[in-house]
N, C-alpha and C positions, 0 to 999 in steps of 0.2 A: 728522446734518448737520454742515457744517462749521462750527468755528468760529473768531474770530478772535484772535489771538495773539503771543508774545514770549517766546523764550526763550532766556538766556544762565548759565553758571557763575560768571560774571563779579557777586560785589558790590558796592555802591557804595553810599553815602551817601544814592542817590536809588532805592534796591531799592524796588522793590513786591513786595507777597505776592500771590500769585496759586491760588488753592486749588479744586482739582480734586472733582465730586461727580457721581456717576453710580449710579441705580438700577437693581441687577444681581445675579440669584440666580443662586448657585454652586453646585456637587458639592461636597462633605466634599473637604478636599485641594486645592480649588481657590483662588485669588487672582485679584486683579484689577491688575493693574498699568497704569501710561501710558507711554510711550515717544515720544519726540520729536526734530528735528531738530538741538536744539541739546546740547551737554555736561553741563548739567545735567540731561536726561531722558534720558542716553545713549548721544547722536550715533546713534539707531537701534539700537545694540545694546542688546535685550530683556534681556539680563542686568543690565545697568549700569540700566534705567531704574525711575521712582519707584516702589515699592509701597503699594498703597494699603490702606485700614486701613476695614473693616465696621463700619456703625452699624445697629443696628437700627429704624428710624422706622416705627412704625403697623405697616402689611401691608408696607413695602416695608424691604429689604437695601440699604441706603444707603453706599456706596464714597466713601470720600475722603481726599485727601490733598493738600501743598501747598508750593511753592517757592517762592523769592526769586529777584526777576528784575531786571536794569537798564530802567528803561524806555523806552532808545531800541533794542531788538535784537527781533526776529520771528523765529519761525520754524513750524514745523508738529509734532501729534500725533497720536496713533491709543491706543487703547484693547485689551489683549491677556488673553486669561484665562491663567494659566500654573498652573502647580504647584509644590511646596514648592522646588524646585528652579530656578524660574523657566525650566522650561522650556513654551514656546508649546503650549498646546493648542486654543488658538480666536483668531482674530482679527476685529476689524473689516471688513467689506467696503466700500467705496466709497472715494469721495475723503479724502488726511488732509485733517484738522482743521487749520485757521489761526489767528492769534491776532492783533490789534491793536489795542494799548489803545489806548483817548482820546486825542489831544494832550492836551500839559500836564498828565499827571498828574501828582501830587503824591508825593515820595517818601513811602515808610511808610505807602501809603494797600492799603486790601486788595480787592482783585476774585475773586469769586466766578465760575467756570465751569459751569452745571448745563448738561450734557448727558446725552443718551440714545444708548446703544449700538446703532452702524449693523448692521444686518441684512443678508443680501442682498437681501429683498424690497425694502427701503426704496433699491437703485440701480433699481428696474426704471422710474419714470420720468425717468429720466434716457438709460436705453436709445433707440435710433434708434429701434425701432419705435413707441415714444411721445413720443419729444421731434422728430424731424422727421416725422413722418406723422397720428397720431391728434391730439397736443397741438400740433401744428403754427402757430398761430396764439397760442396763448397765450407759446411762444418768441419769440416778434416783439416783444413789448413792450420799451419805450423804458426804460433804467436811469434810476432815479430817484436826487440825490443828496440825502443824509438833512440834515437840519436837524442843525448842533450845539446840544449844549444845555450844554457846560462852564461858561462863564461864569455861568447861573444856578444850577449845580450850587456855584459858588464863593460864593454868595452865602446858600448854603442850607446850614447845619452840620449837620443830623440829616435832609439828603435821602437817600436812595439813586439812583440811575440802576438805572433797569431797563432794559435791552435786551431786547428781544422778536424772535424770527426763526423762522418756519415756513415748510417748504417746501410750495408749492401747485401744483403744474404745470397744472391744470386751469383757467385763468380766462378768461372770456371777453371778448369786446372791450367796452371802458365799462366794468369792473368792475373792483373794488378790492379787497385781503385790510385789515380792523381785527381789533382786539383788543377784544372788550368785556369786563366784570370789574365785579366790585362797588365798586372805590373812583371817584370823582370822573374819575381820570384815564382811565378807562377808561371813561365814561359812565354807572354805574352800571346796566349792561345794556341801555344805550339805544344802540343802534349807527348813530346818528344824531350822537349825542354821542362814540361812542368813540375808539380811537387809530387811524388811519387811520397803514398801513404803506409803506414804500416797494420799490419794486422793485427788487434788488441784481444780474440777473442768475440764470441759469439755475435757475430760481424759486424762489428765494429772497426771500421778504419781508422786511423788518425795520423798527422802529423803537426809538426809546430815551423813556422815560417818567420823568418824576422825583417819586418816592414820599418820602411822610413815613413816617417808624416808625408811626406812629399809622396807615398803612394794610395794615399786614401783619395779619395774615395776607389775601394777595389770591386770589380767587380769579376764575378768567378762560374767557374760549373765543375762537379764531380764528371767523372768516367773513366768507363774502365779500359785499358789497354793491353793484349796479350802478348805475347814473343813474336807469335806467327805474324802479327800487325794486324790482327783485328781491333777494332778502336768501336765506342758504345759512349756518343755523351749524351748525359739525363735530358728531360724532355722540358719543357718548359723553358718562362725564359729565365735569365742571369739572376744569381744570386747578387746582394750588395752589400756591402760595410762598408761603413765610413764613422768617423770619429767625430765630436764636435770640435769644431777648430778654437772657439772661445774659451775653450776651459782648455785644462793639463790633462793630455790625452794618458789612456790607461798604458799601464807598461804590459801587461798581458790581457788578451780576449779569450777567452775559451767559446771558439762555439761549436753548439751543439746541433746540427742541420736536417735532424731527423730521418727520414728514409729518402735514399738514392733517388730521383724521380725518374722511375721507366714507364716502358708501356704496362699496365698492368699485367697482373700474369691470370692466364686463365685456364683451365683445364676442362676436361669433361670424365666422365662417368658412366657406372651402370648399375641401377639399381634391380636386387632380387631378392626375397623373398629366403631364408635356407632352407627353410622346407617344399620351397619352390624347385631347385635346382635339381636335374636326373644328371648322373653319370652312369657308364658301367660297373661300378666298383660299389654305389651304394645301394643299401637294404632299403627299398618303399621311399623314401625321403632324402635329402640332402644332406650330404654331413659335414662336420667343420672341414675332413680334410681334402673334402670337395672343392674347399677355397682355393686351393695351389693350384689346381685347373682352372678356375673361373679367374683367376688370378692372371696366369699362362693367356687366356681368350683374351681379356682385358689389354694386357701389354700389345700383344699384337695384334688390337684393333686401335693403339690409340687410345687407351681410358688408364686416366692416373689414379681413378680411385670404382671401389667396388662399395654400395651401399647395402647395407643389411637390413631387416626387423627386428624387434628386440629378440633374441633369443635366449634367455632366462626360463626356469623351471616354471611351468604355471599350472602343472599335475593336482589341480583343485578335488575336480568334480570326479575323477576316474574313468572318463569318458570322451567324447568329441569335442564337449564342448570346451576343453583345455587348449584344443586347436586356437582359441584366441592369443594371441603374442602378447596383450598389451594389459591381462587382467595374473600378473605374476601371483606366482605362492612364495618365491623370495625372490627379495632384488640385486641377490649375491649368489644365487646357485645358476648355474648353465643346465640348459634343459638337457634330458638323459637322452631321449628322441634323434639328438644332431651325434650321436654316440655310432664310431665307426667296430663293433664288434669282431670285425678281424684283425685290426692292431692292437688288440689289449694281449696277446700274446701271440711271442714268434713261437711257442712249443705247441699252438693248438692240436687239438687228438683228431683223426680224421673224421670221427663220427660229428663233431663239431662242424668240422668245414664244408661237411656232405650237409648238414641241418644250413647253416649258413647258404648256401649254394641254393640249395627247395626253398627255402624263405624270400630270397631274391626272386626270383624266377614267380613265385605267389605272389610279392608284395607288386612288383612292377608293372602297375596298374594307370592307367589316365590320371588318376587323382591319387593325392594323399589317404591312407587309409589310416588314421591317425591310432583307435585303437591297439587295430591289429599289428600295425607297424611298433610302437610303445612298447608293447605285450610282449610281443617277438624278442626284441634289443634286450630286454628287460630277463626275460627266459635264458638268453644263451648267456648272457653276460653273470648270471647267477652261478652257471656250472663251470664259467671259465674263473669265475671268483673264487669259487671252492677248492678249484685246483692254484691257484696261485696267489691268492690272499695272503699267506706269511711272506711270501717274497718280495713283492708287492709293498706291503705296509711296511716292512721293514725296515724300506731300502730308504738311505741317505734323502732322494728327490723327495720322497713320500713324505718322511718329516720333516725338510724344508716348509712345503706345498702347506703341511699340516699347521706347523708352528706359526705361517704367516695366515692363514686363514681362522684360526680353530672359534674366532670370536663367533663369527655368524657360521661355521659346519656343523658345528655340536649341537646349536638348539633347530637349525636347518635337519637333521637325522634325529634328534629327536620329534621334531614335529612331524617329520615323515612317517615314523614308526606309532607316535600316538594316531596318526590321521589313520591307519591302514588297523590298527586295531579298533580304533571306535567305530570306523566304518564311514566315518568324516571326516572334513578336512575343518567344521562349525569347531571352533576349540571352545566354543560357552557350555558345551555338550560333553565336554571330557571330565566331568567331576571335578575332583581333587586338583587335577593337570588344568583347566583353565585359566588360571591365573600361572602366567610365568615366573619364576625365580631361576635364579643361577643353580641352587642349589639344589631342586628338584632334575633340572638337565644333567647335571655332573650325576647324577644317582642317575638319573636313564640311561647315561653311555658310559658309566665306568664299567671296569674291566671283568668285573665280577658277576654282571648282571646276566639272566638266561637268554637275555637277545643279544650279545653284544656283537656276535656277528650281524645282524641286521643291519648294526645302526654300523659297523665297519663297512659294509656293503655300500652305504651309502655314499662314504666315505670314499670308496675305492670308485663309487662310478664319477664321483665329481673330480676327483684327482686324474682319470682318465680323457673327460671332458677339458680339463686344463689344461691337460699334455697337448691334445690334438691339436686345440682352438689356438696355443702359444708357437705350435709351429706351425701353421698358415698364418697365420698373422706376424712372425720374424720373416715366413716367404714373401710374405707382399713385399714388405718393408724394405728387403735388400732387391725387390722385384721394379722397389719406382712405383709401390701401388697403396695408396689409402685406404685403410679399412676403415667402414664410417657404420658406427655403431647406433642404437637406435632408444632412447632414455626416455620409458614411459611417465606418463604424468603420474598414473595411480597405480596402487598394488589392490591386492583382490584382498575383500574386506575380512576372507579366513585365511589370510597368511601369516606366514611365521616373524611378517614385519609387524604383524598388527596384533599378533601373541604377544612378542618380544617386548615391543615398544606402544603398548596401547595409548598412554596419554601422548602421544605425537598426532594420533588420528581421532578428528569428529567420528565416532562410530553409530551416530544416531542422523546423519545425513549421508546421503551420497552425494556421487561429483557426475557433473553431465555436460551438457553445450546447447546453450538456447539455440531456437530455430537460425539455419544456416543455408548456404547452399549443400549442405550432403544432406538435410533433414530437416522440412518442410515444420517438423514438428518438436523439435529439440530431439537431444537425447539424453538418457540415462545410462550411465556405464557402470553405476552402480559401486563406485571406488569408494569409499569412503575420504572425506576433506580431511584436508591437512590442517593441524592445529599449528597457522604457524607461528603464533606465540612462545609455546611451547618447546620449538625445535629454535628459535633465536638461544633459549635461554645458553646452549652448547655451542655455540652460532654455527648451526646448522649441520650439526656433526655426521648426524645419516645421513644427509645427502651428498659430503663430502667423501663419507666413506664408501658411497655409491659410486660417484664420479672416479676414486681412487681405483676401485675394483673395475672398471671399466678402461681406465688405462692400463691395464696390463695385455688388452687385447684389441683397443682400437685409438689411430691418432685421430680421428675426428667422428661426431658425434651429434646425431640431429636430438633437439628437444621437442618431443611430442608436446602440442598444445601450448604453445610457451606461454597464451594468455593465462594457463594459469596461476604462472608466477605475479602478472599483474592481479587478475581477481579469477575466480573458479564461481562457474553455475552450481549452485548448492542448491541439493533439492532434501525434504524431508526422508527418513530412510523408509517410510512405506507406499513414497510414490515408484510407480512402474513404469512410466512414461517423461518424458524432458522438459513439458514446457509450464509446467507452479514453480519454478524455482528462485531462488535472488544471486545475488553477485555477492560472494563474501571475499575481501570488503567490500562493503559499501557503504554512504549513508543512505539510509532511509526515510519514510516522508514522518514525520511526527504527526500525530494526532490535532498539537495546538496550529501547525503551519495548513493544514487540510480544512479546518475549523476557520481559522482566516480568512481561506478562501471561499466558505459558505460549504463545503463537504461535510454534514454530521450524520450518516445511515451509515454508520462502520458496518451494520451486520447485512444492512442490504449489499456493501458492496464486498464485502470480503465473504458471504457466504454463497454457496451455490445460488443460484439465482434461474427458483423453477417455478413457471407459470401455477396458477390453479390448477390445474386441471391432471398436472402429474403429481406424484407423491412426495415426501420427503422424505433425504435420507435417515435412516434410523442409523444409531450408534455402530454396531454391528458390519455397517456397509458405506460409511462417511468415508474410507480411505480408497485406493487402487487397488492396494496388497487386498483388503478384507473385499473389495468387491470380488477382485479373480477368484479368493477363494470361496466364497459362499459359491458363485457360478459352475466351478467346476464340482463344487459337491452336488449341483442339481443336473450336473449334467450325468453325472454318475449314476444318478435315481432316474435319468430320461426322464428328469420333469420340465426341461425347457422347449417352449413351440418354436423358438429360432434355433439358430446357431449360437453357438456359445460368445465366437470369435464378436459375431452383431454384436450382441448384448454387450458385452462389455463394451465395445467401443463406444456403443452409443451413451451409456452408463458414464462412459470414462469424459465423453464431452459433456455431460451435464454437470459432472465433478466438476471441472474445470469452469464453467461457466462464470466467472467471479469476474472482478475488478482489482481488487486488491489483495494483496494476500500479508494476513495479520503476523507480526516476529512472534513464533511462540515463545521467546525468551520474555519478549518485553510487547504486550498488548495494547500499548499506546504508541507502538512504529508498525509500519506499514510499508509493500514495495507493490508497484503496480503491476502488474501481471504482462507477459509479456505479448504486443500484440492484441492491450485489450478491446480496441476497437472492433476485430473481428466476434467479440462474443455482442447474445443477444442482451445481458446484462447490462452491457458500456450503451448498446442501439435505444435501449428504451428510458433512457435517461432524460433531462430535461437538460436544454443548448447550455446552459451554462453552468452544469457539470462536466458537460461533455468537454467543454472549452477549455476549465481549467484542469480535469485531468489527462487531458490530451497534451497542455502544455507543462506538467509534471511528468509527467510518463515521458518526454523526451528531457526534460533534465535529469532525471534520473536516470536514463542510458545512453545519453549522450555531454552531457557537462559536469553537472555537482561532481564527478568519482574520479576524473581526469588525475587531480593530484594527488589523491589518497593510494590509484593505480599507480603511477608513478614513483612513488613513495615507496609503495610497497615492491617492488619488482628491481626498485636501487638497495632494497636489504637484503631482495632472496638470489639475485640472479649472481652478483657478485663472488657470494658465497659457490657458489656452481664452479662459476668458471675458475674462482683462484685456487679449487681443489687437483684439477689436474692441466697438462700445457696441451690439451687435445683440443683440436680447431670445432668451436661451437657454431653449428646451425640450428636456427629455431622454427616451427612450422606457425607460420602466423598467417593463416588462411583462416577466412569466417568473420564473424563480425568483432571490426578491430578498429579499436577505442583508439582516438587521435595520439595517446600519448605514447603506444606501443613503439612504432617505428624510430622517433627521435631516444629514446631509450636503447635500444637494439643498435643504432648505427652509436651512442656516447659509450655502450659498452662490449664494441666489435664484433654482433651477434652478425653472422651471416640469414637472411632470409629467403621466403620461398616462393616463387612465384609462379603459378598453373596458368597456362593463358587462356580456358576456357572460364577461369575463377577469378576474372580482372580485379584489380584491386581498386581500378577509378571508378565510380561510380556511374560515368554516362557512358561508361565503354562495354559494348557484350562480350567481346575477347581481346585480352591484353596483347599489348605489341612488344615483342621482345628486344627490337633493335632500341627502346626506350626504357626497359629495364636497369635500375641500379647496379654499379658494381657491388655493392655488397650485400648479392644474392643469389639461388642456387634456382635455376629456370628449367622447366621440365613440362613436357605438352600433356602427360599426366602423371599420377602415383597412385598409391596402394588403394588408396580410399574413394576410388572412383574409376570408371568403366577408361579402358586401354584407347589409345587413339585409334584402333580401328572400331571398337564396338560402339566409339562417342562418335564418331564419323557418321555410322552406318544407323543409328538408331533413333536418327531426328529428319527428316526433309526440310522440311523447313530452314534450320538451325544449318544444314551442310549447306545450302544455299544464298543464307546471308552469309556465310564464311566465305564461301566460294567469291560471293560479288565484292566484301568488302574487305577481309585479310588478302586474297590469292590476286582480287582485282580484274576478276573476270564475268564477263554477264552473260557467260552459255551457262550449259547445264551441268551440273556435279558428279562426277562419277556414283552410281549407290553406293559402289564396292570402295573402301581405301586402299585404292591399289601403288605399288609400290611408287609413284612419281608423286603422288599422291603426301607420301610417307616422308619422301623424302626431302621433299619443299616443308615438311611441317618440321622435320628435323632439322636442316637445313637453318630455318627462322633462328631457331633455338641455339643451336651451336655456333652461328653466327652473335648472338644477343650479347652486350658489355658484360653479363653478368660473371662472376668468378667464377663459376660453376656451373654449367652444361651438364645436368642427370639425366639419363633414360632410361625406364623401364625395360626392361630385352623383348616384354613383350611389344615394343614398339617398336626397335631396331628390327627384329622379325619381321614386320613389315615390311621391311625393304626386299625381300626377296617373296615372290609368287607362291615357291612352293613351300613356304612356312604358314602360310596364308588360308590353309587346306581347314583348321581346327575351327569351329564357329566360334566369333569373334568375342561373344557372352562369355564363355568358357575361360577366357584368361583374364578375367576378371577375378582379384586376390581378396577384396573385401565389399559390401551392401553395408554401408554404415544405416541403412533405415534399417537391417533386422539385426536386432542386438544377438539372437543365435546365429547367425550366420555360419557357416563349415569353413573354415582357413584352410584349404587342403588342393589349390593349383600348385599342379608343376607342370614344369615347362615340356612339352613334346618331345625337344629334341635333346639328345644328350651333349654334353661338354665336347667329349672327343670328335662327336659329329660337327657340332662348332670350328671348333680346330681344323678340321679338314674342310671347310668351309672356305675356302681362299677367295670366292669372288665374293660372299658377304664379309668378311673381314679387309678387302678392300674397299669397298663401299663405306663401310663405314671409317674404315681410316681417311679414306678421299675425304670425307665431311669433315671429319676432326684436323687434319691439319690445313686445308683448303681453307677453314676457317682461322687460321693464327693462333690454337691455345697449343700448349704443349702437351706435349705426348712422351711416352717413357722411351728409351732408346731401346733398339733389340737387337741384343747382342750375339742370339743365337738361330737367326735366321740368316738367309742366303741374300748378302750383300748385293750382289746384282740385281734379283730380283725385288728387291728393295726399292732401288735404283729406279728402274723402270716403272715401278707402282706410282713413283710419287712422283714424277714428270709426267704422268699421264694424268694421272689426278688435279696435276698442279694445269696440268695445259687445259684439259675440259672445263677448272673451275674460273680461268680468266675469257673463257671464250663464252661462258655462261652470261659473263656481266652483261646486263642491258638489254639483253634479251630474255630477260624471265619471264614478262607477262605477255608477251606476245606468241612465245614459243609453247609458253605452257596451256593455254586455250587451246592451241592447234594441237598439241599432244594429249592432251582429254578429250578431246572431240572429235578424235578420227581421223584428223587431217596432219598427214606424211611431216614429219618435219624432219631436219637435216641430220644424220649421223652425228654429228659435232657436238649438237647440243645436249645439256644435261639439266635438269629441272634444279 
């Protein structure tokens, strides 16, 4: 926490000492140093600032050390581990440290600092999605200003001043944070009696207490106290101070106690899809102001937060295959698709609302009809443009919306209008126009030009998109509900990012994910890598200005693929397929370290590796890209005897057949090919190539990268999160390098855990009651088949669950029928983790007759086919939700029966409230201890008692 402060190089007659302590275990080799604003702790450079000196005390590594200061100068610090060389290996996270002594203190008087080393966990309520939405009310309170107490501090020679300060974000209205403690001044544990604090802002307590020596050693606890006499003290055990008796005790302590210690707090969730969601109100798809209704189900079921996909413009190809969420055309436009056509005017003409009205009624279909639905939005919103366009652009919000946006709108509508006239979205195809300048854009959209309604149009549908999207997202917020937005790794290699800002992106590689649990075979996603050399030189400006754009519409925010802020699978840009790729960074094997080893056939192991008896590739057909195409040109001609699909695959495995795969940059580095033991090249080697490049191929993907990963992911990630206060989750599923986690937990990344996708390695399904607190637990997500069709679609696989998650050794229901559903929910929402997400198509589950839709069908992504159709939505609509009263219990019975919190609801029928949650609360303690016994006899046909509840 912060604290408050003064520091200058500057001595004087009237110095004070001011001495630094901080409990903090180190590596061998490591130090603790302070650094601060002022010349005496460095002016911020880490080299110049104080090092501090290990005491050993009891169980704790006690840091300290201490400076002379004038007592009229301020200024700020932070706390840094370094090495013998004082170079940064770890730093503080959150806000620096401030310092302000007392008025009037006394020169040659000594003040004592005890603080505690900021985490990142300890910013997360400080974060948007907790300081304006969940703790939303507890920010409202009034700053209180403190009582001085110097004057009697001047009257008292052997006082101390204690200064007391915890952070509490959680307080309710009418209630107060004290101190109670054993000495007098603290009540002696009577919190009736004790030091009642004041409120300093962004919750922050504090008061100052004045102790006799004769009260040290103290020992103390926060908590909080209301009017009504509800009383809350923190968990753990007692806090202690105590002074050394040998030496001239300090005449002021300042400490700083870090966060309040409570139960932690947990919540739950619903994750969907927007193009997922049916209401009655929407055209073919979901639209943003669909949110206030999903919003509305949320609250009164129990879920403080609603998850999304990215929803950004990704209008590439002009076709289906735009339905991809995660390959954007810019990472600042909102896609036109989630666009509600009958709010963009209260004057619609009726022939409008009649067209509106047949368009519904056509589009509202099983599935997403991605183009017709686009086509549609796009048609009527043209004729209501036409009629309202001056009004419209005119008006005050419009040139607000405009003058804060117009950086990336302008070349965003101009690339829209180049893409629909060349007929592509490829901008190396546009002549003159492929190369971006400012000044060619400002000439495409000024005023004068013969399109400039176009590029206004484009203008007007993004301005509309903004309206909608900003109020469901101020409804959640004042609703108690998190909107958690969704931050692709890559953009699509012909967007307006990679017009815009070409030297930020590798555009001669793509970006993929070596083989994984979603993809036996890697993947290719085809994004082009990030240069991120390039993007430090601005320290990281786009992505800042991404993350900026992104809080104007959500307080929290998951990072798609986080490994690749550690390193990105980089593949050449003419492979079609995932698994020739390297890890950039990385180091690679050198030529002379392979040569060492007795490895000298570079061409035998880095080139295809095809017996006699097949041919060799000719120039023409060496790549993926150039095989597919010569193939499909002979299939054109009907000159091939197979299938097309064959041939190249099989073509595509001889491709890959290699060992090594040569750096085209640098022809004397090499990376091993992933999994090369499975080709026939690595099989017909002699034992002791095999041996030694068996034991390279695991240091190169499992040790030498460790701290380069590291390294790299403490200069990108940072940059992310200190652009906006929106609570960061990262998805780190797949194969994850040792260094990821202790990273994510140093810089308060929440992660994610699927419990068919264990993260231990001897376990088939992770256990959620052992899950970390800081991470988001969900029985699936987008990228993999719903808990009923992962249930229903393995025998086997349901069978060892059955025996060793559920604990039973009958036989498994086929079907996942609702008891079924709801022991797996159950697991989950019980699990420590902060975050409890569910799919809705898995809460569905809970009831029979949502159960009706084949199970395959709600299934939102196939990450093995890179075309895939993004286009489920959900069966049933919102309002039929709503009216849903015994699945809306059910699911509240789980979420509070489990201890996380839940939004209050304020406009429901208190009675039956009442009744819900005692019935809930009664079923889930009579549950205890009978879960495995009751739950066999309720799968198996055998009667079990009204009472029980799975």
């Amino acid at each position: 926490m912060a604290n408050l402060g003064l520091f200058s190089g500057t001595k004087t007659a009237k110095s004070v000492n001011v001495s630094f302590r901080l409990p903090y275990y180190t590596q061998w080799g490591q130090s603790l140093l302070v650094c601060g604003s002022e010349r005496v702790l460095g002016s911020w450079d880490v080299k110049k600032g104080l090092l501090l000196s290990p005491v050993q005390q009891g169980e704790e590594l006690i840091w300290g050390g201490s400076i002379s200061v004038p007592s009229e100068f301020s200024g700020e610090y932070s706390y840094y581990v370094v090495d013998d060389k004082k170079s940064v290996l770890r730093w503080e996270m959150g806000k620096k440290r401030k310092l302000v002594l007392p008025e009037g203190i006394n020169g040659g008087e000594h003040v004592e600092l005890h603080d505690l080393w900021q985490a990142g966990g300890d910013a997360i309520p400080f974060r948007s999605a907790f300081k304006d939405v969940i703790f939303r009310r507890s920010w409202g309170l009034n700053i209180e200003r403190p009582l001085g107490i110097q004057n009697k501090l001047d009257k008292e020679v052997d006082a101390v001043v204690v200064h007391f300060k915890i952070c509490c974000p959680d307080v309710e209205e009418e209630t107060s944070v004290y101190v109670i403690g054993s000495t007098a001044k603290l009540g002696q544990w009577k919190v009736q009696d004790g030091l009642k604090l004041n409120y300093a802002g962004d919750s922050v307590w504090q008061a100052g207490a004045l102790m006799q020596k004769g009260d040290f050693p103290i020992k103390y606890k926060y908590c909080k106290y209301g009017k009504a006499g509800n009383f809350s003290l923190e968990t753990g055990a007692h806090r202690d101070l105590s002074i050394d008796s040998s030496k001239v005790p300090p005449r002021y302590i300042f400490l700083s106690d870090g966060m309040m210690r409570e139960m932690p707090w947990r919540g739950a969730g619903v994750a969907l899809p927007m193009f997922s969601v049916r209401s009655e109100a929407d055209l073919g798809v979901g639209e943003f102001l669909d949110l206030k209704l999903l919003v509305d189900w949320a609250v009164v079921s129990g879920f403080h937060l609603v998850q999304l996909l990215p929803i950004n413009d990704t209008s590439v190809h002009g076709m289906w295959w735009d339905s991809y969420p995660y390959s954007s055309l810019s990472v600042f436009a909102l896609h036109p698709l989630y666009l509600r056509v009958e709010a963009l005017s209260e004057n619609l003409p009726e022939t409008i609302k009649k067209e509106i009205q047949e368009a519904r009624e056509q589009l509202d279909g099983k599935d997403v009809d991605y183009e017709a639905t686009l086509a549609t939005k796009l048609s009527i919103a043209k004729k209501v443009f036409v009629q309202e366009k001056d009004l419209i652009l005119n008006s005050r919000s419009f040139q607000k919306y405009f003058s804060e946006n117009e950086q990336w709108l302008k070349p965003y509508a101009a690339f829209c209008f180049l893409r629909d006239f060349f007929e592509t979205s490829d901008h190396s195809q546009w002549g003159r126009f492929s190369c971006f300048t400012e000044k060619k854009v400002e000439k495409l959209v000024s005023k004068d030009s013969l399109h400039h309604d176009i590029i206004r149009f484009h203008y007007y549908i993004q301005f509309h998109l903004h309206t909608q999207l900003t109020e469901a997202a101020e409804y959640a917020r004042k609703k108690g509900v998190i909107l958690k937005g969704d931050l692709p790794i890559g953009v699509d290699r012909n967007s307006v990012d990679t017009w815009v800002y070409p030297n930020l992106f590798r555009m001669n590689t793509s970006t993929g994910a070596p083989p994984d649990y979603f993809d036996k075979n890697g993947q290719n996603w085809g994004f082009p890598t990030y240069n991120w050399e390039e993007m430090s030189k601005d320290n990281y400006a786009w992505w800042r200005a991404r993350l900026t754009q992104m809080a104007k519409y959500f307080t929290a925010y998951r990072i798609d693929h986080i490994l690749g802020f550690f390193r990105i699978w980089e593949l050449p840009e003419h492979a079609m397929t995932g698994l020739i790729g390297k890890f950039r960074p990385s180091i690679p094997l050198s030529k002379e370290e392979l040569e060492r080893e007795g490895i000298w056939d570079f061409d035998r192991l880095s080139l295809p590796y095809i017996r006699q008896e097949f041919v060799q590739f000719k120039e023409d057909c060496d790549t993926e890209k150039k095989i597919a195409s010569k193939l499909k040109m002979l299939a054109e001609k009907s000159m091939l005897l197979e299938s097309e699909d064959k041939i190249r695959r099989d073509l595509f495995d001889l491709l890959k057949n290699i060992v090594l795969i040569r750096d085209p940059e640098d022809e004397s580095k090499f990376y091993p090919r992933f999994n090369l033991e499975d080709t026939s090249s690595f099989q017909d080697l002699d034992d002791h190539s095999k041996n030694v490049l068996k034991r390279l191929y695991y240091d190169y993907y499992f040790h030498r990268q460790e701290n380069l990963w590291r390294q790299n992911a403490l200069k990108t990630l940072p940059a992310l999160l200190d652009s906006s206060d929106m609570l960061a989750c990262g998805e780190d599923l797949g194969l994850i390098p040792a260094c990821v986690h202790p990273v994510m937990q140093e810089l308060g990344l929440i992660g994610l855990r699927i419990q068919r996708m264990s993260s231990e390695p001897d376990l088939e399904f992770g256990i959620p009651s052992q899950y970390s607190y800081m991470t988001v637990c969900a029985p699936s997500c987008h990228d993999c088949s719903t808990l009923r069709a992962w249930w229903e679609e393995d025998e086997e696989r349901r069978c060892r669950y059955f025996k060793n998650v559920v604990g039973s050794d009958g036989i498994p229901p086929s079907r996942c029928v609702p008891e079924i559903a709801h022991f797996v929910l159950r697991q989950h929402v019980e699990a420590p983790s902060m975050w409890a997400i569910f799919p809705l198509q898995d809460l569905l589950a809970l009831k029979e007759e949502y159960t009706t839709r084949p199970a395959a069908e709600e299934t939102i992504n196939d990450p093995t086919n890179p075309k895939h159709y993004w286009r489920y939505r959900v069966h049933v609509t919102l309002e039929s939700l709503m009216n849903d009263k015994e699945l809306i219990s059910s699911i509240k019975g789980l979420v509070r029966g489990s201890g996380r919190s839940h939004p209050s609801v304020e406009e429901t029928d208190e009675q039956g409230n009442q009744e819900t949650i005692v019935m809930v609360t009664g079923k889930h303690q009579a549950a205890k201890g009978l879960e495995k016994i009751s739950f066999e006899k309720q799968l198996t046909g055998v009667p079990r008692p009204e009472t029980y509840v799975l």
